[in-house]
Backbone as a printed PyTorch tensor [residue, N CA C, xyz], in Angstrom:
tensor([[[ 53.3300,  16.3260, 233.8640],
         [ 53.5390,  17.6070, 233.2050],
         [ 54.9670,  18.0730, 233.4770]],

        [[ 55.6700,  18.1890, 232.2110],
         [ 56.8450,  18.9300, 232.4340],
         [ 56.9210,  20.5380, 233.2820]],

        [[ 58.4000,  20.6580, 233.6470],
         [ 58.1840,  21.9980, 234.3170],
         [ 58.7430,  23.0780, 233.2650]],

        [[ 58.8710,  24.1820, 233.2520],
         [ 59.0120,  25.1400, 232.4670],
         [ 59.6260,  26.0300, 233.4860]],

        [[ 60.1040,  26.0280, 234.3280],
         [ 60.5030,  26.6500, 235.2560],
         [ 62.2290,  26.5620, 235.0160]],

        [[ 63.1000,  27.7880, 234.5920],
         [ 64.0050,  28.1660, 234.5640],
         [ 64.4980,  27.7090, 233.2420]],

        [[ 63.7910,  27.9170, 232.2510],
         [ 63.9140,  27.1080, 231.0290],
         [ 63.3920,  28.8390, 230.0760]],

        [[ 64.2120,  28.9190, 229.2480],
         [ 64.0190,  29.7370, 228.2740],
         [ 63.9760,  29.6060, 226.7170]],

        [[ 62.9700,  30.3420, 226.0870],
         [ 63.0620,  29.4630, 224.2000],
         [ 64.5170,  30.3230, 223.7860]],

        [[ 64.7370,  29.3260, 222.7210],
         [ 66.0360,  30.1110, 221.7830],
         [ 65.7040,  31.4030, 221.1390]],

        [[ 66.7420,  32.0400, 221.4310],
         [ 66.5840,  33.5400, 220.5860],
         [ 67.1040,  33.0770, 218.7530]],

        [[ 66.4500,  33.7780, 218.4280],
         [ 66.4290,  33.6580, 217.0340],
         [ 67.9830,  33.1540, 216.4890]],

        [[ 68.8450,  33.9870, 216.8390],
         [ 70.1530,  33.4170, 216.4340],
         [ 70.4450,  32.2840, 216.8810]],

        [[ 70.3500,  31.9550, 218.0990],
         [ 70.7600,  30.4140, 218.4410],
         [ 69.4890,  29.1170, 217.3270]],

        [[ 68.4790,  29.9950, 216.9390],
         [ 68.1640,  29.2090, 215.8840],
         [ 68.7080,  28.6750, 214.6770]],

        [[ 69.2860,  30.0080, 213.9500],
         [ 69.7080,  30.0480, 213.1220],
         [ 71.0330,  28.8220, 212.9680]],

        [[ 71.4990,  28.7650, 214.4300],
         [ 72.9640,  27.9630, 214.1300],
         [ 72.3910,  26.0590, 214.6970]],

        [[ 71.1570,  26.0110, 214.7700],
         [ 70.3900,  24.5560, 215.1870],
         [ 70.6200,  23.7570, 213.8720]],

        [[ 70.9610,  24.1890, 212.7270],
         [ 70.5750,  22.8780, 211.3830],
         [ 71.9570,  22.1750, 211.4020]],

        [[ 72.8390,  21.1850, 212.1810],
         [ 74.1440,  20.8160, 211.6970],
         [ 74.0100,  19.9750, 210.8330]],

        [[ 72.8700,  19.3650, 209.8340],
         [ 72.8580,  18.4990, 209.2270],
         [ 72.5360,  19.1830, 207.0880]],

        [[ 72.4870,  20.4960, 207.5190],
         [ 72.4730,  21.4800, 206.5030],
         [ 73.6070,  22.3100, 206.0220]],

        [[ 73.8450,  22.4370, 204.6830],
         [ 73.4180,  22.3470, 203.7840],
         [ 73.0090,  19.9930, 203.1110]],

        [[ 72.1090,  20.5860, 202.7130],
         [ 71.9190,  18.6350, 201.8680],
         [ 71.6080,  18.9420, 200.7280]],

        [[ 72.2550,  18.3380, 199.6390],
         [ 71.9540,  18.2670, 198.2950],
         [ 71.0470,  16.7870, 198.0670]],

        [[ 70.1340,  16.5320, 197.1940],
         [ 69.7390,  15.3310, 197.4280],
         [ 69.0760,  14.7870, 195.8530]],

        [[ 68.6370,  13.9540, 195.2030],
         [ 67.5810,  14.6100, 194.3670],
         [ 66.2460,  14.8650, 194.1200]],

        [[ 65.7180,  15.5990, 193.3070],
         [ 64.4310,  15.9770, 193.4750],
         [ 63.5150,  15.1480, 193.9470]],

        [[ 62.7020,  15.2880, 194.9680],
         [ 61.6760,  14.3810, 195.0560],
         [ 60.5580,  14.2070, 193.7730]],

        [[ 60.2890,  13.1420, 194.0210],
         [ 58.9530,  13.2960, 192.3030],
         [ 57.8890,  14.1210, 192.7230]],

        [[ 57.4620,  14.0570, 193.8830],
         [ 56.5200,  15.3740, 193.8700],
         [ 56.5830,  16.9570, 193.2750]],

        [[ 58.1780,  17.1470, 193.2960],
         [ 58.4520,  18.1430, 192.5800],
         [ 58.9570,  18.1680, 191.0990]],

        [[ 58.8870,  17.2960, 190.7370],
         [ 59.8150,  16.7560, 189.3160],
         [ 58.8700,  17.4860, 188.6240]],

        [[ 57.6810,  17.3660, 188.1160],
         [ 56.9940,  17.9890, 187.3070],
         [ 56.8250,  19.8190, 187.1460]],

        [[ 57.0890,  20.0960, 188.2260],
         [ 57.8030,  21.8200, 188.0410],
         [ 58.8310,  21.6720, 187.9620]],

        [[ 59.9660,  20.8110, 188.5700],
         [ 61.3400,  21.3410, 188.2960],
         [ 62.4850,  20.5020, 187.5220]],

        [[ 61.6200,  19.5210, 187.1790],
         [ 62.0830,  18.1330, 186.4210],
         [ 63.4930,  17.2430, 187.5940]],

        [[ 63.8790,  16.5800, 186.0830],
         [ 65.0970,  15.8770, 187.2710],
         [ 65.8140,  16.4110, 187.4010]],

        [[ 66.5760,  15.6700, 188.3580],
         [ 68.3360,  16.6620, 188.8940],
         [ 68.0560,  16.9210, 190.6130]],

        [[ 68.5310,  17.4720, 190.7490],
         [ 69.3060,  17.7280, 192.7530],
         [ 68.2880,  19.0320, 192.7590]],

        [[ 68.5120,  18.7470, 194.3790],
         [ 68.1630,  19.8600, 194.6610],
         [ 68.8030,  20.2600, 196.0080]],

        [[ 68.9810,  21.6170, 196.5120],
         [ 70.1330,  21.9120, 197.9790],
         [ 68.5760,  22.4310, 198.7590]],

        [[ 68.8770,  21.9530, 199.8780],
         [ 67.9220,  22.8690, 201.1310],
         [ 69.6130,  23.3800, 201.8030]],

        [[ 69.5020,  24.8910, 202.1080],
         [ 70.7270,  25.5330, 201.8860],
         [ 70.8030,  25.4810, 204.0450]],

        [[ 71.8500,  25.4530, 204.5280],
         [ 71.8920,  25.9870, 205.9380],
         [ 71.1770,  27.5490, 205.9020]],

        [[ 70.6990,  27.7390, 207.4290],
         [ 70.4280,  29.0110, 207.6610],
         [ 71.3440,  30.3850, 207.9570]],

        [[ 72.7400,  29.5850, 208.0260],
         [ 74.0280,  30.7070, 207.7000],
         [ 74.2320,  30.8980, 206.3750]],

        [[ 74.0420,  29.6730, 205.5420],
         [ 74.4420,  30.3510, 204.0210],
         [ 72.8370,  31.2940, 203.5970]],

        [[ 72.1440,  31.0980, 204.0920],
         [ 71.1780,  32.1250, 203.6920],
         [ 71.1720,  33.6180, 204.2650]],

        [[ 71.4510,  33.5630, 205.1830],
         [ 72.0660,  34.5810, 205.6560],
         [ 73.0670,  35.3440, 205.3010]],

        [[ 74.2470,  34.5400, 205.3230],
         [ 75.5790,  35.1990, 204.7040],
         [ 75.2770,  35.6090, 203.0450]],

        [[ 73.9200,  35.3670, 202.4760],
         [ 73.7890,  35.2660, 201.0510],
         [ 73.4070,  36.6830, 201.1530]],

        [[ 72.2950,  37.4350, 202.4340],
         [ 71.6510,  38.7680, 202.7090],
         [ 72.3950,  39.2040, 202.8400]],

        [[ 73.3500,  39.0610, 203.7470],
         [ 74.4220,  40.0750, 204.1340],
         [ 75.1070,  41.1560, 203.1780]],

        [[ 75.5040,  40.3950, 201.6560],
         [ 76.2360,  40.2860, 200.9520],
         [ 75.5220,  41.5220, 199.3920]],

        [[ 73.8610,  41.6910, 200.4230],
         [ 73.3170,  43.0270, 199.4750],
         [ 73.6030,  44.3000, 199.8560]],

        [[ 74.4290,  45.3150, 199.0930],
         [ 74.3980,  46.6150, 199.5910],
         [ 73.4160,  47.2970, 199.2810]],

        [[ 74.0990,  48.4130, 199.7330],
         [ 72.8250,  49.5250, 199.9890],
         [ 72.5160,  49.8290, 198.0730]],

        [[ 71.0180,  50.0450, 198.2770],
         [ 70.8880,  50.3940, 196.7570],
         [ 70.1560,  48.7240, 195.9870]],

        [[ 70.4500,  48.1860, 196.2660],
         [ 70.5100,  46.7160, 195.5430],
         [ 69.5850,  46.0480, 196.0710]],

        [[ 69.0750,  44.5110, 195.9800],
         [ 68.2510,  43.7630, 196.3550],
         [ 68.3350,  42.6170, 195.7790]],

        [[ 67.7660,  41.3550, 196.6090],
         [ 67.6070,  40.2710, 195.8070],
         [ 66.1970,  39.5090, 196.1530]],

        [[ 66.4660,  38.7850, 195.8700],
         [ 65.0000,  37.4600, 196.0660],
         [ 65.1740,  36.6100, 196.9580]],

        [[ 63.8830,  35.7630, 197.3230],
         [ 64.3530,  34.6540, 198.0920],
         [ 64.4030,  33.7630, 197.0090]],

        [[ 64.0270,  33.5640, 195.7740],
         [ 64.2280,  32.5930, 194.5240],
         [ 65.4100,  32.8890, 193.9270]],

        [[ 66.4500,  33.6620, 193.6610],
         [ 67.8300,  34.2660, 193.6140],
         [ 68.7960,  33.7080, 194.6590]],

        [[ 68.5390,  33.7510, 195.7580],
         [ 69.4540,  33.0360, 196.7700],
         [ 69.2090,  32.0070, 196.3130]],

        [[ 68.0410,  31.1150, 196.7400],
         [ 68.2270,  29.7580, 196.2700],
         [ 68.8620,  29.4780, 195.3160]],

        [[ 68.7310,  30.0840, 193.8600],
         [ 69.6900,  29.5220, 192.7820],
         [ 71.3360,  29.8940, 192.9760]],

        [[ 71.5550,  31.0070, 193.4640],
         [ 72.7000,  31.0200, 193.8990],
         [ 73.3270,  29.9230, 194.4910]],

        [[ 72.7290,  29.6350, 195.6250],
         [ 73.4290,  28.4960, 196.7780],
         [ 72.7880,  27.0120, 195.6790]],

        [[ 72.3510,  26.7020, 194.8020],
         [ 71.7140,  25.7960, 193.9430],
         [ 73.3950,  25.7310, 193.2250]],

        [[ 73.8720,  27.1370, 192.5650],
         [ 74.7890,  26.6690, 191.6670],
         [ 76.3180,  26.5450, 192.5560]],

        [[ 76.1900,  27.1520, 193.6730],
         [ 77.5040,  26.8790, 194.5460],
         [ 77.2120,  25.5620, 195.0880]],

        [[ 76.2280,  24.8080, 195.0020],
         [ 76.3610,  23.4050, 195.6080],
         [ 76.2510,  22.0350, 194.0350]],

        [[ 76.5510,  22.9370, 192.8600],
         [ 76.1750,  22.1550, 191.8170],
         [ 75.2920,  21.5030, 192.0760]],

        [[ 74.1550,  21.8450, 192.4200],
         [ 72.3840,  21.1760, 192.3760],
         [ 72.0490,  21.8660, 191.2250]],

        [[ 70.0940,  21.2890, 190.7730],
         [ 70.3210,  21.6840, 189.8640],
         [ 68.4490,  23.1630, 190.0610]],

        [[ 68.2310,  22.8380, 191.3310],
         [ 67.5240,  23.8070, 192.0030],
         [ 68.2150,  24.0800, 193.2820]],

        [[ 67.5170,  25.5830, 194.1010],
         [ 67.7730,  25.4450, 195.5190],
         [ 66.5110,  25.7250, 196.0910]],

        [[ 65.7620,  25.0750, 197.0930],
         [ 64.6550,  24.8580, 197.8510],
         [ 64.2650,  26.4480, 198.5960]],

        [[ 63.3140,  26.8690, 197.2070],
         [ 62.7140,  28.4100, 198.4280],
         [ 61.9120,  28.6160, 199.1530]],

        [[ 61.1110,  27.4060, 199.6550],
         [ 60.7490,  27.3560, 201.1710],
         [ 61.3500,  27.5900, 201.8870]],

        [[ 62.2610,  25.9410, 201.9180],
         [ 63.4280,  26.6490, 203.0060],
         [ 64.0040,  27.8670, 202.9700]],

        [[ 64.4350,  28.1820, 201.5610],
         [ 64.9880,  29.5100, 202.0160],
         [ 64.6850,  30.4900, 202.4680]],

        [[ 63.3050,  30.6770, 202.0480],
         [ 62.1300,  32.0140, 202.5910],
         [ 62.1340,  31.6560, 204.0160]],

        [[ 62.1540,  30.8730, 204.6470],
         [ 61.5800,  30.5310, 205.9610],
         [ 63.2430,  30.5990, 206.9530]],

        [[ 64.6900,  30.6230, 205.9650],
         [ 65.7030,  30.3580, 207.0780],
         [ 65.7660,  32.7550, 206.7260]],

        [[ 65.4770,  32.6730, 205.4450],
         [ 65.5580,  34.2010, 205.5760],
         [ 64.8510,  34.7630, 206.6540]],

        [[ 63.6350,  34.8730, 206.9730],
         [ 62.6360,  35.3760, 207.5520],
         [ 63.4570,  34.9060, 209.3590]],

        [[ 64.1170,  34.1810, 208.9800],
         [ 64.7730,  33.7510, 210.7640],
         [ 66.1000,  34.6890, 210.9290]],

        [[ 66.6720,  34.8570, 209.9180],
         [ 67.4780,  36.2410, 209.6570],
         [ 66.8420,  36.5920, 209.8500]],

        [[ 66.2690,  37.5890, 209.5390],
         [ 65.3300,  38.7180, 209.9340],
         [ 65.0290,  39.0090, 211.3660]],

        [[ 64.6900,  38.0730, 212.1440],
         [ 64.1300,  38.3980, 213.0490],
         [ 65.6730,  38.3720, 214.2310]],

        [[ 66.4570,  37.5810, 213.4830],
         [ 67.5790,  37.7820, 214.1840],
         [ 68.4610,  39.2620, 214.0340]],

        [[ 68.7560,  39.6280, 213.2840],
         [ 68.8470,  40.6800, 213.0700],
         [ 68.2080,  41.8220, 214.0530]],

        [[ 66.8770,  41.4690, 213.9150],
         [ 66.0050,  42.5790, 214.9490],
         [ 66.7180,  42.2530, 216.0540]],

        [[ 67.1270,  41.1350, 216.4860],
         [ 67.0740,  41.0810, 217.6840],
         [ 69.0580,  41.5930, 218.2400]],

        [[ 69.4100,  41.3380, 217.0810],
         [ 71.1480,  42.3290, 217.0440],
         [ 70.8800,  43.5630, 217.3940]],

        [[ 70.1280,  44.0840, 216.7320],
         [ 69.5880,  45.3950, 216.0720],
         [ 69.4510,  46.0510, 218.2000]],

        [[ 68.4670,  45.3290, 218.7960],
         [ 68.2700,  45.5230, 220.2250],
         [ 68.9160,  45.4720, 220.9010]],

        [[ 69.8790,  44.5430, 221.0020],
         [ 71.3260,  44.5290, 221.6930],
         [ 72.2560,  45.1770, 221.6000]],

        [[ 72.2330,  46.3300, 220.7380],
         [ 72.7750,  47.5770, 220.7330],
         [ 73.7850,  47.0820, 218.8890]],

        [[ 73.5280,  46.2590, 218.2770],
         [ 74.5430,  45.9440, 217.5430],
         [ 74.4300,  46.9430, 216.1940]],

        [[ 75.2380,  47.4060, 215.2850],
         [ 74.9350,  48.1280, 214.4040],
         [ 75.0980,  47.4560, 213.2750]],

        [[ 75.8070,  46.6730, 212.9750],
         [ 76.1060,  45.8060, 211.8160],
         [ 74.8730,  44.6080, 211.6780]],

        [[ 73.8110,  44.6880, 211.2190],
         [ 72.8820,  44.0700, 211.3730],
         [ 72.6720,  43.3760, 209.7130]],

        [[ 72.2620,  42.2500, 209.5300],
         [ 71.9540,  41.8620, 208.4170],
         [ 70.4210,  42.8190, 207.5020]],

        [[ 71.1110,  43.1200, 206.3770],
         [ 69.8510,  43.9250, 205.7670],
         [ 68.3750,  43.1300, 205.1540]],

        [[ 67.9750,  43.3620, 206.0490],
         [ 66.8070,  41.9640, 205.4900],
         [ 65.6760,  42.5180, 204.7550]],

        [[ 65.7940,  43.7080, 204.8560],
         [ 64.5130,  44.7930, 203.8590],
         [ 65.5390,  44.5980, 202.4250]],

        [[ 65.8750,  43.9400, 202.4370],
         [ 66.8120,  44.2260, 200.7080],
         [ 66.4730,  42.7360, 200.4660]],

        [[ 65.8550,  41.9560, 200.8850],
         [ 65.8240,  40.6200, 200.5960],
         [ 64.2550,  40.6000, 200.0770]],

        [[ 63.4180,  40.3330, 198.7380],
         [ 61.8940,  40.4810, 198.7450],
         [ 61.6980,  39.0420, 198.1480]],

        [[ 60.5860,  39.2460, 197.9410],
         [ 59.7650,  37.9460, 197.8640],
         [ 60.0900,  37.6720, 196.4910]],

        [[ 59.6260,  36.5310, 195.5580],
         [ 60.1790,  35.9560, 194.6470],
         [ 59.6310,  37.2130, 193.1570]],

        [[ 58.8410,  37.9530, 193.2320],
         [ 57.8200,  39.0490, 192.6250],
         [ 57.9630,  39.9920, 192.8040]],

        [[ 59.3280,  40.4420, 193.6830],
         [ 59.4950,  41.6840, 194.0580],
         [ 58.7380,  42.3690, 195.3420]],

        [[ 57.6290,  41.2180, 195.6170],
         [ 56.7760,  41.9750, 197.0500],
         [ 57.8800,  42.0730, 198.3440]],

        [[ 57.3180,  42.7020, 198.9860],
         [ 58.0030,  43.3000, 200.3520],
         [ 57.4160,  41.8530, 201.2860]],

        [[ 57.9870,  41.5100, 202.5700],
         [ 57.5650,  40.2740, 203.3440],
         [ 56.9190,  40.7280, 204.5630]],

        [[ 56.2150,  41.3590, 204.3840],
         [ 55.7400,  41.6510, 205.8390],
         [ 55.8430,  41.1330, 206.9600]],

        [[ 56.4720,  39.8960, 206.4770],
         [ 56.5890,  39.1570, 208.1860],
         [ 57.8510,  39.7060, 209.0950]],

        [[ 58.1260,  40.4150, 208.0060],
         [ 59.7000,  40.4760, 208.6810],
         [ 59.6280,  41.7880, 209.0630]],

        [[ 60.6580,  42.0200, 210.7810],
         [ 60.5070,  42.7280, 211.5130],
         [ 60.1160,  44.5240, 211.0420]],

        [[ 59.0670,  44.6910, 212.3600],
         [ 58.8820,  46.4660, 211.8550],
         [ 57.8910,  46.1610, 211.0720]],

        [[ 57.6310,  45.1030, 210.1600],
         [ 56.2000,  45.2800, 209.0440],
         [ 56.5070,  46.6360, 207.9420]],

        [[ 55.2340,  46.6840, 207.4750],
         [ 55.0560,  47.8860, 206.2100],
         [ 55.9230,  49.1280, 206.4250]],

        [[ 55.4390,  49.4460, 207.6900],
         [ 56.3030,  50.9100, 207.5660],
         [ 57.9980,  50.5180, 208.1600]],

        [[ 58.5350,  49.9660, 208.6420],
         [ 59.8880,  49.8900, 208.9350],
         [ 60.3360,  49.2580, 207.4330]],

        [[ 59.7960,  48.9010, 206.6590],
         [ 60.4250,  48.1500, 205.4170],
         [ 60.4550,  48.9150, 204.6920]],

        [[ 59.4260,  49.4390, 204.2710],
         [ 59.3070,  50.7420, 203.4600],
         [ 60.6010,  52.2850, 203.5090]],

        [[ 60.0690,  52.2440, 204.7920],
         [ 61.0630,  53.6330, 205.5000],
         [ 62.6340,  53.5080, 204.9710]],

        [[ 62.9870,  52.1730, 205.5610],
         [ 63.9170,  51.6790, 204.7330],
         [ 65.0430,  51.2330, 203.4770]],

        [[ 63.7180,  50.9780, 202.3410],
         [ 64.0360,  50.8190, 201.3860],
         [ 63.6860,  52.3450, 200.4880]],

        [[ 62.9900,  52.4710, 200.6930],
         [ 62.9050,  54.2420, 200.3210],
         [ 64.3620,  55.2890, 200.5410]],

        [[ 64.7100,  55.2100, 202.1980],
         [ 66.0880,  55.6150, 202.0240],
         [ 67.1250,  55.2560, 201.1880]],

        [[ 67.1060,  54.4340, 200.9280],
         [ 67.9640,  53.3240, 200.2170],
         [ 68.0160,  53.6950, 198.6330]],

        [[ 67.0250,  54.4890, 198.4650],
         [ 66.1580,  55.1910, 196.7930],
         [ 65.3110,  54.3560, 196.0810]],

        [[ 65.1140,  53.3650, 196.7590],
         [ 64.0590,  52.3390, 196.1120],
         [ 62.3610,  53.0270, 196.0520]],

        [[ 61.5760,  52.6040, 195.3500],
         [ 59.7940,  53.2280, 195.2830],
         [ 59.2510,  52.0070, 195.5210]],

        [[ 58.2820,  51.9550, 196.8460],
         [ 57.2830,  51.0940, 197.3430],
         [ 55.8590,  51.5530, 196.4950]],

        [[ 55.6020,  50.5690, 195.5620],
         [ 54.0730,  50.6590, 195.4950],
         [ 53.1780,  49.9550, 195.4970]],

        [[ 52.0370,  49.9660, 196.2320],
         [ 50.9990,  49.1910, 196.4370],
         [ 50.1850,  49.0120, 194.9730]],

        [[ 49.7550,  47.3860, 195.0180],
         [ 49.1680,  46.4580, 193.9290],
         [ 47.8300,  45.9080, 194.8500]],

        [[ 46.6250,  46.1610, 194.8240],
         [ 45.4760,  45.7660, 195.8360],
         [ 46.4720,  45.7800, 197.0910]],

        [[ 46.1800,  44.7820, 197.7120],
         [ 46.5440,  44.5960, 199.3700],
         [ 47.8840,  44.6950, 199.6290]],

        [[ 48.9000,  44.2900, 198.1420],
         [ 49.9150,  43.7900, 198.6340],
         [ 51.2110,  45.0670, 197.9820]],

        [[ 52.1650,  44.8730, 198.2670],
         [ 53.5560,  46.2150, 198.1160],
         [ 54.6890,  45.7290, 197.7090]],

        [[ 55.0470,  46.3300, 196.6330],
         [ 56.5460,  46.0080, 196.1970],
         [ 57.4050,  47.1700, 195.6380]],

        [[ 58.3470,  46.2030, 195.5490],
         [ 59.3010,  47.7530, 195.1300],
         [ 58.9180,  47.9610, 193.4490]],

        [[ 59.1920,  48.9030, 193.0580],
         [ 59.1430,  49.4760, 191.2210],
         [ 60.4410,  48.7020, 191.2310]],

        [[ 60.3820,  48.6500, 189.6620],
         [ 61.5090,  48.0920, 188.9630],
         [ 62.3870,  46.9120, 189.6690]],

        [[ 62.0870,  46.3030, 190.7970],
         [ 63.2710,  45.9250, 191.4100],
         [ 64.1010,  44.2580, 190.6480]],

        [[ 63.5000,  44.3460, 189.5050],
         [ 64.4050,  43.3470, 188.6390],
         [ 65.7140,  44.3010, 187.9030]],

        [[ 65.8100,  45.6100, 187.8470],
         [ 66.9720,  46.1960, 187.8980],
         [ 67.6320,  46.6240, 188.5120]],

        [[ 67.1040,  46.0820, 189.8240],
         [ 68.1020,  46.7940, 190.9570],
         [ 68.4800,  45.5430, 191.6600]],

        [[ 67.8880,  43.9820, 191.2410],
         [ 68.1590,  43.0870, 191.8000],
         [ 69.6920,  42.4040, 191.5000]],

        [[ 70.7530,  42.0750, 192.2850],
         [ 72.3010,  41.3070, 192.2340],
         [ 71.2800,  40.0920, 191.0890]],

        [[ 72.6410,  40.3430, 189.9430],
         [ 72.6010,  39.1270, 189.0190],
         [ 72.0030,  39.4090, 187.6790]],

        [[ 70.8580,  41.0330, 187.8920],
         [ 70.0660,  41.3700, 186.6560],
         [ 71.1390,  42.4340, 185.9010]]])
C-alpha cells in the first residue's frame, strides 16, 4: 500500500495547466461521423477554454457549443469537441472559485458560460443560487422549465448572435 502521507491532490488550477499535449486537431472518429460527418475535429487545451470565458463581459454570454466552434474555426477543424469543452470549462469554474478564495478579484466569469440550450450548469461553483444571483445582476432573467433553469432569451445576449 502506497503512503499518502505528505502528498496533496492538485488544486484545480494546477489542473487546468496538466494537458501539454492539447490543443489536437485530428479527424473525426467514425463513431462521430454520422452527426458530424467528415473533416477534423480540435479537443481544445484547458487554457484556451478558459481564456475563451474570460473574454465574456458583463451583460453577455456564451455556450459551451460556441466555444467549441470558436476554437474549431481558430484551429481550422471542422468541429470543436464539447465534452471536452464542457468538462475543461467546468475546471475553470472551479478554479476560479478557488482564485475567488485566495483573495483574488479578477476571477474568470463562469456564470456567463451556459450549457449548449441556454441552461445554467449547476455543477459549477455556488450552484442555483450563486449563478442565478449573478446573472440576474448582470440583467439577465433565470427561468425555471420542470427541474431545470435557464436564462430568457439568452441566444440574444449570446457573443456571435
Amino acid at each position: 500500500m502506497k503512503s499518502t502521507i505528505g502528498t496533496r491532490s492538485k488544486t484545480w488550477r494546477e489542473k487546468l495547466a496538466g494537458y501539454p499535449r492539447l490543443p489536437e486537431v485530428k479527424p473525426i472518429p467514425p463513431g462521430m461521423q454520422r452527426r458530424h460527418g467528415t473533416g477534423t475535429i480540435v479537443t481544445p487545451s484547458p487554457r484556451e477554454v478558459e481564456n475563451a470565458m474570460r473574454q465574456v463581459p458583463e451583460g453577455r454570454l456564451v455556450t459551451v457549443f460556441g466555444i467549441g466552434e470558436s476554437l474549431a474555426r481558430e484551429h481550422g477543424a471542422t468541429v470543436g469537441c464539447t465534452v471536452t469543452t464542457a468538462i475543461f470549462a467546468s475546471m475553470a469554474a472551479q478554479a476560479a472559485a478557488e482564485d475567488r478564495q485566495a483573495g483574488r478579484e479578477d476571477i474568470t466569469p463562469y456564470w456567463r458560460t451556459l450549457k449548449v440550450d441556454g441552461e445554467l450548469n449547476l455543477k459549477y461553483p455556488g450552484g442555483l443560487d450563486e449563478l442565478m444571483r449573478r446573472l440576474e445582476s448582470e440583467g439577465h432573467t433565470v427561468v425555471q422549465r420542470g427541474s431545470r433553469y435557464f436564462v430568457e432569451d439568452f441566444e440574444t445576449k449570446t457573443i456571435g448572435s
